[in-house]
C-alpha positions as CSV (number, residue, x, y, z in Angstrom):
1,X,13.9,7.3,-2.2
2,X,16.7,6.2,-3.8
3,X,16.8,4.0,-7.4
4,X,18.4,0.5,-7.2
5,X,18.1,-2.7,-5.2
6,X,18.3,-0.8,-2.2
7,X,14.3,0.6,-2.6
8,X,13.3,-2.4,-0.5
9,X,14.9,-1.7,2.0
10,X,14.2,2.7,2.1
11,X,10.9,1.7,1.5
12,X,11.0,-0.2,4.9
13,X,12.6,1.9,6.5
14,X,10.1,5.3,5.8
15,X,7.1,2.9,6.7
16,X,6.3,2.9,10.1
17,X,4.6,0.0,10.2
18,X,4.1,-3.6,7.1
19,X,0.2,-3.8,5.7
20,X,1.2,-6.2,3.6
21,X,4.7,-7.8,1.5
22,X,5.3,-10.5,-0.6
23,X,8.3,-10.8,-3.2
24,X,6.9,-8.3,-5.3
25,X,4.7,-6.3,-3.3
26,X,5.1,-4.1,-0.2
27,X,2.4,-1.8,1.4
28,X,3.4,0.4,4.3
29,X,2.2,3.0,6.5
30,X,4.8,6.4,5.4
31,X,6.1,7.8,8.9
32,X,6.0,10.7,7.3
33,X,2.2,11.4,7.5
34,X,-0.6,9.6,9.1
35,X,-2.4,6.9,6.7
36,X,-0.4,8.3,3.8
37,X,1.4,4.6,2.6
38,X,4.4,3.6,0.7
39,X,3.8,1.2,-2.5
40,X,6.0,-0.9,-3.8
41,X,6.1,-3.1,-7.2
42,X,9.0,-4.7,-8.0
43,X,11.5,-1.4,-8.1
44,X,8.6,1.0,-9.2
45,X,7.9,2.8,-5.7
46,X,4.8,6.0,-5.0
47,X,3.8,7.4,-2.1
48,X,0.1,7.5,-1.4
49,X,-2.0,10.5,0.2
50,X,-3.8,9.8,3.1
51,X,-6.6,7.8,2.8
52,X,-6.4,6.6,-0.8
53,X,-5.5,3.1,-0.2
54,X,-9.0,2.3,1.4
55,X,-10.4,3.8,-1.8
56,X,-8.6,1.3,-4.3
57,X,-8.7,-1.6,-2.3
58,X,-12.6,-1.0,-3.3
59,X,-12.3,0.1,-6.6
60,X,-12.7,-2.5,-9.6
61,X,-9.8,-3.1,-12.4
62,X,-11.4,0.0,-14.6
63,X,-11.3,2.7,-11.9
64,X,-8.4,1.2,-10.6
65,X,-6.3,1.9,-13.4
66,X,-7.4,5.2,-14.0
67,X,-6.6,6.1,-10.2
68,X,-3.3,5.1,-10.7
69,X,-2.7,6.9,-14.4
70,X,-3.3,10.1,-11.7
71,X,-1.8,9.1,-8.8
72,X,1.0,6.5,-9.4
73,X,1.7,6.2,-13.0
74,X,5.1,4.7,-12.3
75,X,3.3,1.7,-10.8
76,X,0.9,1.4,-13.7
77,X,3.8,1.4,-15.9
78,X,5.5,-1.5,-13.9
79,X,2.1,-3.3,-14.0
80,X,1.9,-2.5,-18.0
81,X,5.4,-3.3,-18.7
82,X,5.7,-7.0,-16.5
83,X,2.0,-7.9,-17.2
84,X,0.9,-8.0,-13.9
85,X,-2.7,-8.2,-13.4
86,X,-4.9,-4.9,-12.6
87,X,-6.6,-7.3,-10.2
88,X,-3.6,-8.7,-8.8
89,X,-2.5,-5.4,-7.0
90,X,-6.5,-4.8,-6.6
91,X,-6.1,-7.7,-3.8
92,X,-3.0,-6.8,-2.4
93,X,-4.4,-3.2,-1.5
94,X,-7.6,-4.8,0.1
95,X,-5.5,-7.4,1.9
96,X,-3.1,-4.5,3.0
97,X,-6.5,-2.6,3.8
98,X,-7.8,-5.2,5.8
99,X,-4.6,-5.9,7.7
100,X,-5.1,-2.2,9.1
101,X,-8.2,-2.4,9.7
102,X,-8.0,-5.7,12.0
103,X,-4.9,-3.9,13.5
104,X,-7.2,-0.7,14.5
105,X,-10.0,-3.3,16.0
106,X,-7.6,-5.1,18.1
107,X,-6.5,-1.6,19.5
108,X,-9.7,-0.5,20.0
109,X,-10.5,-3.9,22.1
110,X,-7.4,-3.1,23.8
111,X,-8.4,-0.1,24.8
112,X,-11.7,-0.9,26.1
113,X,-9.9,-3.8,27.7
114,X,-8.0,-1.4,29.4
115,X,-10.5,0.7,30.7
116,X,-12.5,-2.0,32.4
């Protein structure tokens, strides 16, 4: 990814599909690897391994943070450095978690549908 006001936009474009965005918050699905995801706060971007997501949309402020010193400590330095609430991204993640969920459920009916 590249640094600058463009990040948006890369970030967009390497996500196959939106789980969730707002002004300061983007959560996508990488193209480059299935349930892998792209985070965005503000400017500070990580890439997440597969499967992670689902595990800190679940996990409270404490473990939250310390998940992130591991695994995206450029976004707990964002969250540090504009005051953002732990919890605050702990929503966004389970809304963005959600969102894929409801997505796979209506494919699966789909499916079935299908099938009939």
């Amino acid at each position: 990814m590249t640094g600058g006001s463009g990040i948006r936009e890369d970030v967009k474009r390497d996500s196959s599909r939106v789980s969730y965005e707002d002004e300061r918050y983007f959560v996508g699905i990488s193209s480059r690897e299935t349930d892998a995801h792209n985070l965005l706060v503000n400017e500070a971007y990580a890439y997440i391994g597969r499967g992670i997501v689902k595990e800190l949309a679940r996990a409270d402020a404490k473990r939250l943070r310390s998940s992130l010193e591991m695994i995206a400590p450029v976004i707990l330095s964002e969250i540090d450095e504009k005051r953002i609430p732990i919890e605050e991204l702990g929503w966004v993640l389970a809304k963005a978690a959600i969102r894929e969920e409801e997505e796979f459920a209506a494919h699966l009916s789909s499916q079935l549908s299908a099938e009939k």
